[in-house]
C-alpha positions in Angstrom: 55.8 -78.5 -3.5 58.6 -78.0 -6.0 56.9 -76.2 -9.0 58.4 -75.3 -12.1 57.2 -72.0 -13.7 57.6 -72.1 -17.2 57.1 -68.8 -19.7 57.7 -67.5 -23.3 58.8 -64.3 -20.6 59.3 -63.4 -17.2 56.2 -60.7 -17.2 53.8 -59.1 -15.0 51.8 -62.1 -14.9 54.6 -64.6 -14.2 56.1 -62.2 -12.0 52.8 -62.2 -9.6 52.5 -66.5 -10.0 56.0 -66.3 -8.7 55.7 -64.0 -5.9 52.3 -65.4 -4.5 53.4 -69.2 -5.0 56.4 -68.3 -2.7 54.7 -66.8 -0.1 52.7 -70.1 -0.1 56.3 -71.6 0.9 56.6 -73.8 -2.3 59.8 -74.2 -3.9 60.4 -72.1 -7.2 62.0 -72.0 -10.4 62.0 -69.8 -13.7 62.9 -71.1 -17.4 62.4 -69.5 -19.6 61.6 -71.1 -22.7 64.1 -71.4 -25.1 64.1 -75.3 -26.8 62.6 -78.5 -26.3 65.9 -79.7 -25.1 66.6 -76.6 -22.8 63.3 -77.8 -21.0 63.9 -81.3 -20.9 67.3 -80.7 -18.5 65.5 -78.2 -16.4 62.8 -80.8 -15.7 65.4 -83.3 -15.1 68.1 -81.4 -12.8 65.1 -79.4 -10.5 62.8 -82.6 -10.7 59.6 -80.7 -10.1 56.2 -81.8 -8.6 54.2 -79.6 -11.3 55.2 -77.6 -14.0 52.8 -74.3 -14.0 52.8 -71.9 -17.3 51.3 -68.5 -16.6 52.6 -66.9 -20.1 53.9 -70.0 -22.9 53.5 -69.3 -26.4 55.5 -72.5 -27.4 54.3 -76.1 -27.0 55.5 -77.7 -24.5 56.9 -81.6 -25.6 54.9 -84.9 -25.0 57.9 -86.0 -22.7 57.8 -83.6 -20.6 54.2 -83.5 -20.3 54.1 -87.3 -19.8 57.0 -87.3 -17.1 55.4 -84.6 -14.9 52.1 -82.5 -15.2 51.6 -79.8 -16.9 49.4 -76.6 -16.1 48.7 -74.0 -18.7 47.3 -70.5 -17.8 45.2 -69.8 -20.8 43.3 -65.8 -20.4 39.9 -67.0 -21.4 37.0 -68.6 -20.2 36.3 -72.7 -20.1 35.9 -73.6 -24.2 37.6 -70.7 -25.3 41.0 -71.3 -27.4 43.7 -69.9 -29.2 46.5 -67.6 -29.0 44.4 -64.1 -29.6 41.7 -64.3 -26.7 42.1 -61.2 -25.0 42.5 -59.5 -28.2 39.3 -61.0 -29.1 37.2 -60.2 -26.3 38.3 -56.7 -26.3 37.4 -56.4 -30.2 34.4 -57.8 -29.1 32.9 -55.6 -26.6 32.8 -58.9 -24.2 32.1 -57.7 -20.3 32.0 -61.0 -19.0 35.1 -62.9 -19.2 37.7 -65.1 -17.2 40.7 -67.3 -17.2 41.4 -71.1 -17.2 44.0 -73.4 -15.9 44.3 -76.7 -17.8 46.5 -79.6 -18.5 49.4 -79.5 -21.5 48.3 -81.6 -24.4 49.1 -81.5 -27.8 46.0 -79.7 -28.9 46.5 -76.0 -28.0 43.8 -75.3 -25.5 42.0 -79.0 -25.7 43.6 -80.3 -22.3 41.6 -81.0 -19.2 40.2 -78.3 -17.3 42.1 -78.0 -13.5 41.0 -74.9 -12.5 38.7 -71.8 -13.9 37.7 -68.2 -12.5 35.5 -65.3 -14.0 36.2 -61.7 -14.5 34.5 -58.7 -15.8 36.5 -56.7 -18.3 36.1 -52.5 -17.8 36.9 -50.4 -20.5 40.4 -50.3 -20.8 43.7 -51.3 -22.8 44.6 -54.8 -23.3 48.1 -54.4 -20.8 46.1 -52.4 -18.8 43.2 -55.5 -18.4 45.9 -57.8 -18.4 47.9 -56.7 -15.5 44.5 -56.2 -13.4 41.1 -58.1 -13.8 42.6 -61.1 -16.0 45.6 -61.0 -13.5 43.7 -61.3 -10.8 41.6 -64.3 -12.4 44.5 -66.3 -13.0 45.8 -66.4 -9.6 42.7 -67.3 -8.5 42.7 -69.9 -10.7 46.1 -70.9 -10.4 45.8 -71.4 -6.1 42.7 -73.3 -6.7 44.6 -75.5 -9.6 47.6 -75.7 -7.1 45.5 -77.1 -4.3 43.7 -79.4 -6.2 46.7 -81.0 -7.2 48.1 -81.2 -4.0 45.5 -83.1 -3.1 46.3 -85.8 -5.1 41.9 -86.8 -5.2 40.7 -84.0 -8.0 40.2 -85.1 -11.6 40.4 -82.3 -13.9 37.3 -82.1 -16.3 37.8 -82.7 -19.9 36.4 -80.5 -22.2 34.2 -82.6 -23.9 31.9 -85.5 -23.0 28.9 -85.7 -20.2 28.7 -82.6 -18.0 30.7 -80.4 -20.1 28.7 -77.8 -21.1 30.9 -74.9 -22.3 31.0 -74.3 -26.2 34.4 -75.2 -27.5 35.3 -72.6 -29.8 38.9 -71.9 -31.5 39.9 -68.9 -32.8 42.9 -67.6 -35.2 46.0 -65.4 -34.2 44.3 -61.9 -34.2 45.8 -60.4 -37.6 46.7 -56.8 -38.5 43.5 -57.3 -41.0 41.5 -57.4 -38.5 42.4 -54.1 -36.6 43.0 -51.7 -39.4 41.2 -48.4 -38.7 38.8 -47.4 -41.0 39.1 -43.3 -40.3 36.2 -42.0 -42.6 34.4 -44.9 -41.6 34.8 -46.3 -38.1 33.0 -44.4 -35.5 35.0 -43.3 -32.5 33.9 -46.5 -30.1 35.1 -48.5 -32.5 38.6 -47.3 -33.1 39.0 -47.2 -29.6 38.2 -50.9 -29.4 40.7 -51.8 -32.1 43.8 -49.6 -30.6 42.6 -51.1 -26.7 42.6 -54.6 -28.2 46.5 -53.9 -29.4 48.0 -50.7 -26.8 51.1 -53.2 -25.9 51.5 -55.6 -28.8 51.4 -55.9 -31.4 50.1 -52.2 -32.1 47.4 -51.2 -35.2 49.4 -50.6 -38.6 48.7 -47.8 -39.9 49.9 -44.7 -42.3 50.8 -41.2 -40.8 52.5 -38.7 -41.9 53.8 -40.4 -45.1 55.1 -43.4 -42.9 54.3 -46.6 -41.7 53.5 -47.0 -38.0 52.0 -49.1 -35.0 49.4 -47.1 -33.1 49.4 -48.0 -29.3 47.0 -46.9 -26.8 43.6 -44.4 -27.2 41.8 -42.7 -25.5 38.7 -40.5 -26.1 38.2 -36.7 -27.1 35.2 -35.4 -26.6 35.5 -32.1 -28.3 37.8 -31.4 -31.5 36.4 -32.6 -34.5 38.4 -32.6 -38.1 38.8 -34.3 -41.2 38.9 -38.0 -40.3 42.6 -39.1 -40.1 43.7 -35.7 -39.6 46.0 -35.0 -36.5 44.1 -32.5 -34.8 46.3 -31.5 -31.7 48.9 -33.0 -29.1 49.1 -33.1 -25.6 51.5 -34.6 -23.4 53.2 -36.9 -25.7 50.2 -38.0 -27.5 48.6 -36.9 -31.0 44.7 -36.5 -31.3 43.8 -37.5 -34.6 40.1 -37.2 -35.9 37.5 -40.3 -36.6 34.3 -40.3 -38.6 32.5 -38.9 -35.4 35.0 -37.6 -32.7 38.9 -38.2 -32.0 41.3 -39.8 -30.3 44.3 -39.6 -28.3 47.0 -42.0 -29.2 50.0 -41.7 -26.4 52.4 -43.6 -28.4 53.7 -44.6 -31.8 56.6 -47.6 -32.8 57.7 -47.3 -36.7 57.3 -50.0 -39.1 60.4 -52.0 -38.9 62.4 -51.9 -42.4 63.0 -55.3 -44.1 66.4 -57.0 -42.4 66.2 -53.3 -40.3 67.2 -53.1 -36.7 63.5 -54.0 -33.9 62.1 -50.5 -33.6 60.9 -49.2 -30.3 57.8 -48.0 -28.9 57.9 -44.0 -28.4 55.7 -41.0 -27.2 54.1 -40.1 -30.4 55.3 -36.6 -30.5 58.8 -37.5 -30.0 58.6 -40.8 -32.7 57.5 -37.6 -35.2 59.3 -34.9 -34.2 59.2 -32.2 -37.0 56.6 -33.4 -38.8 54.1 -32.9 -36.6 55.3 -29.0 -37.2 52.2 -27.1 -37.8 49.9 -29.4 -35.8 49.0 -27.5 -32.1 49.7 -28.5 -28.9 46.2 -28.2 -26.9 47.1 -28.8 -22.8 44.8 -29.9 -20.8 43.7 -28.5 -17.4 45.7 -29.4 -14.2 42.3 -29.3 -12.7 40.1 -30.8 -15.4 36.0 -30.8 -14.8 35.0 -34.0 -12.7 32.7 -35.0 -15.5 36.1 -37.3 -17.0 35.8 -35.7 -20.4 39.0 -34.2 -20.4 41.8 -36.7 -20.9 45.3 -36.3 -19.5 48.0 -38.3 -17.7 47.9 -36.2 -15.1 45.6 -34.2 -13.2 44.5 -32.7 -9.4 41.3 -32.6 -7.6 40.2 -31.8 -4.5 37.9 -33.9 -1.9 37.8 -31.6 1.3 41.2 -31.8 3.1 42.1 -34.2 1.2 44.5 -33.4 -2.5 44.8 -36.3 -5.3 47.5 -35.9 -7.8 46.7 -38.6 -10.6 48.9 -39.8 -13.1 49.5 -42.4 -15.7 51.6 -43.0 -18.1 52.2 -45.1 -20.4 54.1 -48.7 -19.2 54.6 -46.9 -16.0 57.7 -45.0 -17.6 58.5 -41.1 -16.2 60.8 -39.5 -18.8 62.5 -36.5 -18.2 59.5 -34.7 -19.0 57.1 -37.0 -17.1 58.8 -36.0 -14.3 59.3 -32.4 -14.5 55.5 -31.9 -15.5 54.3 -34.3 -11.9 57.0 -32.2 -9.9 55.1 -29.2 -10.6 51.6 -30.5 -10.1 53.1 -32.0 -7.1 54.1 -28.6 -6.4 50.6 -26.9 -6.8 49.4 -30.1 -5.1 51.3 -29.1 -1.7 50.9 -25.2 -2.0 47.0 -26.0 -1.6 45.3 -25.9 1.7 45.2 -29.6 2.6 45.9 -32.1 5.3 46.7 -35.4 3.3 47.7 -35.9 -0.5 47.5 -38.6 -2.6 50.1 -39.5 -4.6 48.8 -42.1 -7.7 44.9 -43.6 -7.2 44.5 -45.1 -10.7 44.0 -48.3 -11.6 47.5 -49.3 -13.7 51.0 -49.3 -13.4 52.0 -46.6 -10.4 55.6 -46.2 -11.9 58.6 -48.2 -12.9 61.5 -45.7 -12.9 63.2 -44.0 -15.5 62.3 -44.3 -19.5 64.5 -46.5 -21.3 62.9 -46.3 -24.4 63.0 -42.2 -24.6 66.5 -42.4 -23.6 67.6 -45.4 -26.3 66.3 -43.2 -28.9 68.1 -40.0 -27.7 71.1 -38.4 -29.8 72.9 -38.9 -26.5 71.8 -42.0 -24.3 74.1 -41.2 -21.9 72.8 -37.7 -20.8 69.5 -38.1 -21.6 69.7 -40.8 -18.5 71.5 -38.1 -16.4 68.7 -35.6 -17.4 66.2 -38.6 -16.4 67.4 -39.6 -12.9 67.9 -36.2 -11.8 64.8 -35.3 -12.6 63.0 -38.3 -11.1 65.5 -37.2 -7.7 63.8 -34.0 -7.9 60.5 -35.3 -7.9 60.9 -37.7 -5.2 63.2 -35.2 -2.7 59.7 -32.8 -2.8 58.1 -35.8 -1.7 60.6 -36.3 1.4 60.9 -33.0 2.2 57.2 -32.2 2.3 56.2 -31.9 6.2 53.2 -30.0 6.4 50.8 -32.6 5.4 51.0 -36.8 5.4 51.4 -37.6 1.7 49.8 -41.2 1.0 51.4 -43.5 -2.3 48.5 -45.4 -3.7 49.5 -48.1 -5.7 46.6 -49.6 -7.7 49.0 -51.0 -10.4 52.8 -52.9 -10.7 55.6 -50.2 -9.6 59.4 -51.4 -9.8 62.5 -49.9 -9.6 62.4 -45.9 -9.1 58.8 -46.2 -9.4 58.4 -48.4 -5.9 61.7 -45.9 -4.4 59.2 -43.0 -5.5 56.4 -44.5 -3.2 58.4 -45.1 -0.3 59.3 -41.2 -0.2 55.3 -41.0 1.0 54.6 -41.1 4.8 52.4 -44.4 3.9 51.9 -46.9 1.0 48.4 -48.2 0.5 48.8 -51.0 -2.5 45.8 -52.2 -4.4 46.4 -56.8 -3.3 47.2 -57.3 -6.7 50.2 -55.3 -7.2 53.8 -56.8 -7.8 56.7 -55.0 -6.0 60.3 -54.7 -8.0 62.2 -52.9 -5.8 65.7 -53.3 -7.1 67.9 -51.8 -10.5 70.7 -54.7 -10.7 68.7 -56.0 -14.2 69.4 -53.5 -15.7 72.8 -53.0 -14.4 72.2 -49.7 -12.1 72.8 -48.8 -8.6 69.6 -47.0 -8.3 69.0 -43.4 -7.4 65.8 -41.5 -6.3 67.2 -41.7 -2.3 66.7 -45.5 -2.1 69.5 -45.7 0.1 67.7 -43.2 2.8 64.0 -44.6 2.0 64.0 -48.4 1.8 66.6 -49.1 5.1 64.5 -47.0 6.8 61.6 -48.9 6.4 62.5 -52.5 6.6 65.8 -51.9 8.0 69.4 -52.3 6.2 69.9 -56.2 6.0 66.1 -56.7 4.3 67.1 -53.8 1.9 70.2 -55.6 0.9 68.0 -58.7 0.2 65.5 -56.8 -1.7 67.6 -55.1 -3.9 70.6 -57.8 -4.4 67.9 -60.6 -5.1 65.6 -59.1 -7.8 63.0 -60.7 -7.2 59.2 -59.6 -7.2 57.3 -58.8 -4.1 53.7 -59.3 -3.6 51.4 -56.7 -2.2 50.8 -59.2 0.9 55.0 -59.7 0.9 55.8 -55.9 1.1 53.0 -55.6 4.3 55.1 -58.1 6.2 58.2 -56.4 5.5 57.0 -53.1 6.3 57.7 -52.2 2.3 54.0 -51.6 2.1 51.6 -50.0 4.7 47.8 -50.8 3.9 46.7 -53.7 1.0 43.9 -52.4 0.1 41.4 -55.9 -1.0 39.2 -54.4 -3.7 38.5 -54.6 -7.8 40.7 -52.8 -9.9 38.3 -50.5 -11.0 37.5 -50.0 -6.9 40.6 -48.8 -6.2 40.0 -45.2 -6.6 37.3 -44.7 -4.3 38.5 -47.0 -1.6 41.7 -44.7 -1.8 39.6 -41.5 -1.7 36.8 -42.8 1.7 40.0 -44.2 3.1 42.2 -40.9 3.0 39.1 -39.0 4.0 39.0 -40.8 7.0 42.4 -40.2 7.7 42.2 -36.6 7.2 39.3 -36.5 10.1 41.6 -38.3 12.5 42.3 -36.6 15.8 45.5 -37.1 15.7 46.2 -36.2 12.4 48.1 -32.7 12.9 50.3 -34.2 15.6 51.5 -36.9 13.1 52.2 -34.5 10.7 54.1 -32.5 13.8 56.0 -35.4 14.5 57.0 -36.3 11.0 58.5 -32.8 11.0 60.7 -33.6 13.7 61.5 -37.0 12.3 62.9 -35.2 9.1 65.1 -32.5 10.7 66.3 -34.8 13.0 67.2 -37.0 10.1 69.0 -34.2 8.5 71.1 -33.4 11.2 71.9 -36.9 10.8 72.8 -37.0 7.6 71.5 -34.8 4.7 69.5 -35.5 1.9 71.8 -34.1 -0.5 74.4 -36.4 0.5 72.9 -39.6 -0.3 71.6 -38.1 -4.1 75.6 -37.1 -4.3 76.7 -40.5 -3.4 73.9 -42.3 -5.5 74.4 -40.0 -8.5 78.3 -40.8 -8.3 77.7 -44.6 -8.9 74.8 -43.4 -11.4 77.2 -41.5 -13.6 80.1 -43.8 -14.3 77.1 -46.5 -15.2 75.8 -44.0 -17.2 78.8 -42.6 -19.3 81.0 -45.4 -19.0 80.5 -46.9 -22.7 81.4 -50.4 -21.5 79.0 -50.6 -18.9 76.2 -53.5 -18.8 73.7 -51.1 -18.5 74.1 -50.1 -22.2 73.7 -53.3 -23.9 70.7 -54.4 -20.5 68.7 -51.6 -21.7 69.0 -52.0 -25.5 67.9 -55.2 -25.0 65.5 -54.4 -22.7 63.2 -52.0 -24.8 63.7 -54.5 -27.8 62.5 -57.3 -26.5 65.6 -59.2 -27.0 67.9 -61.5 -24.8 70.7 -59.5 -23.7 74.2 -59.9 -26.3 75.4 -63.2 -24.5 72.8 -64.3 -23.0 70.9 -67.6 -23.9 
């Protein structure tokens, strides 16, 4: 069919609807919403068979609703309305949960019921949740709602009347009233359910340091204890700050925007403070941490037999400069152990997306601090290449794109959770790419499929990138499964026969490859393309990623 996807933005969620409708061969476009009238013309010139909405925050006009159908993705259950849901469900403590598909009408949630699928919520972040179990509801529910239609004999069930048996329940827009943290009050489990329910947007208002800021992200601390409010420590980016009964770790900070001020942008906390956090200590934790999880980091090690896992997260998938340098030296303890197979990645979020365009928009020097950030992400990923004592494995239980999905394809395989989305290209953001993406993705799915890839920008599906021989293994398990399908599946590589003359082979491969051409030279030629982008002031890449970490169309852009 020809299906129109309509969003308030192209996100993860969008991204995925796209990708998975068009490996179901239907015909695609994007709007993005941006005026009644805007929509009206697209309808009219593409002349769809459906219009489907994974992400809408505006209405969408009775016209258009009455001149083709409709389908809104709403992430709740059957009954459930309003623009906060996730927000609510997390504030809630709700396990159960799920995601409905239902007809556009003019009251906001009301329309008839196409399509509906269940989910169980672990304890996570919103983004986190939304990316993974709700994301993986909606497409259920979305194929299912796509099928019916194209059956032409379903009838959507309207939520109300005979046989309807959900409660219809509406709630309000999800206020900052509603999260403000409580310090001397609020036990730990319930500040971490307030700064969960917001880690993307909109953030929890709150007062630090004499200044006005959104919190976003927690995690827990199971062993400082202070005054409650007090910052108590930081650790790799992120401040610990003390409740009524415990702490928290809060990655990042955005400040209050002034009145008529410029859109501020999100931050790792310690580097949105600066020196006002002088005074307050920095407490590291462990690269090995005890298995009992009580120790949080964004990156750690452990051991299974032969087999090594280096685990990292961070926040939105973005490696600073300092990201990187901290994973290449894990990654370096990592291979100096005595193991067979590593494992690069294993949790249940974004694997990477490249460098950090927020860190380097608020650098006194944009310019450099990119140059600082590619060539540190290069570093990273030529340890990766060059590593030929041992099969290194990228698994991918989250969204990677950009230097993130070139990072993966430096490992000998690429095991993807099914849900993940693929961006492997830089043109949005006006960039030629580094991280040896000219060596690693033409040698995988050959040179005129990487021209495709990175000159088309558009998003791959987990299922996409096996066909193409992007990804290696799509793994068909929960979110919250990943890790220990990664771990029995790498185990069972390491006890292969053949393991030791793969790993001899693969050592061949790469000096042959050398010979051939070295390493070094494609960085050099990368890196020359990299640096005029980066310090020529003119370049689109300045005003792309300004945009970018604003949230804001791109100067000329509709």
């Amino acid at each position: 069919m020809r299906i129109l996807l309509l969003a308030s933005a192209y996100n993860s969620l969008t991204q995925r609807v796209h990708a998975e409708l068009r490996d179901r061969r239907h015909t695609l476009e994007v709007h993005l919403a941006d005026g009644d009238e805007a929509l009206r013309e697209a309808v009219r010139a593409f002349g769809p068979d459906l219009v489907v909405a994974p992400m809408l925050t505006a209405v969408i006009p009775p016209d258009v609703c009455a001149a083709v159908t409709c389908l809104i993705v709403h992430p709740g259950p059957p009954g459930d309305r309003g623009p906060s849901s996730l927000d609510w469900a997390i504030h809630e403590g709700a396990v159960g949960w799920g995601v409905t598909v239902l007809r556009a009408e003019e009251e906001m949630d009301g329309g008839a019921v196409w399509a509906s699928a269940a989910c169980r919520l672990a304890p996570a972040g919103k983004s986190d949740l939304y990316r993974n179990e709700v994301s993986d509801a909606a497409m259920e529910a979305v194929l299912l709602a796509v099928e019916r239609f194209a059956s032409g004999i379903h009838v959507p069930q309207p939520q109300h009347g005979p046989g309807w048996r959900a409660v219809n329940r509406t709630r309000p827009f999800f206020r900052q009233e509603l999260r403000r943290i409580d310090w001397a009050g609020d036990p730990t489990e319930a500040v971490l359910r307030k700064l969960r329910a917001a880690d993307s947007r909109p953030g929890v208002l709150d007062e630090l340091l004499g200044g006005q800021w959104f919190l976003h992200g927690g995690h827990p601390e199971h062993e400082l204890r202070g005054r409650p409010g007090e910052l108590l420590a930081t650790r790799a980016g992120a401040v610990c700050r003390a409740t009524a009964d415990g702490a928290v770790w809060i990655p990042e900070l955005r400040r209050r925007r002034d009145p008529g001020g410029p859109a501020t942008i999100r931050l790792p906390a310690v580097t949105a403070l600066g020196t006002a956090l002088s005074g307050v200590p920095g407490r590291p934790a462990p690269l090995m941490p005890p298995p009992d999880g009580r120790v949080w980091s964004d990156l750690s090690y452990r051991e299974e037999g032969p087999v090594g896992f280096v685990r990292f997260s961070f926040p939105g998938g973005a490696m600073s400069t300092d990201h990187c340098r901290r994973l290449l030296a894990a990654y370096r303890f990592a291979a100096g152990r005595p193991t067979s197979v590593l494992v690069l990645g294993g949790g249940r979020d974004f694997f990477a997306n490249g460098i950090h365009l927020n860190v380097i928009e608020a650098a006194p020097d944009p310019a450099r601090e990119s140059w600082e950030n590619i060539n540190a992400i290069d570093d990273l990923v030529a340890e990766v290449l060059t590593t030929t004592d041992r099969l290194v494995v990228a698994a991918l239980g989250g969204n990677a794109a950009a230097g993130g999905v070139m990072l993966a394809l430096a490992a000998d395989e690429v095991w993807c959770r099914g849900g993940v989305v693929l961006n492997p290209h830089y043109r949005l953001m006006g960039l030629h790419g580094s991280e040896y993406w000219t060596y690693s993705l033409p040698r995988r799915v050959g040179a005129a499929q990487a021209a495709r890839l990175t000159g088309r920008a558009l998003p791959v599906s987990a299922a996409e990138g096996l066909r193409t021989g992007l990804v290696d293994r799509v793994l068909d398990c929960g979110p919250q499964e990943f890790g220990g399908t990664v771990a029995a599946l790498a185990g069972r590589l390491a006890a292969l026969p053949a393991l030791q003359s793969r790993i001899a082979a693969k050592k061949v491969t790469r000096e042959a490859d050398e010979l051939r051409r070295p390493l070094a030279d494609y960085r050099r030629a990368e890196l020359a393309v990299m640096h005029r982008q980066f310090f020529d002031p003119c370049a689109p890449y300045h005003a792309l990623r300004a945009a970018f970490v604003r949230k804001q169309p791109p100067r000329g852009s509709r």
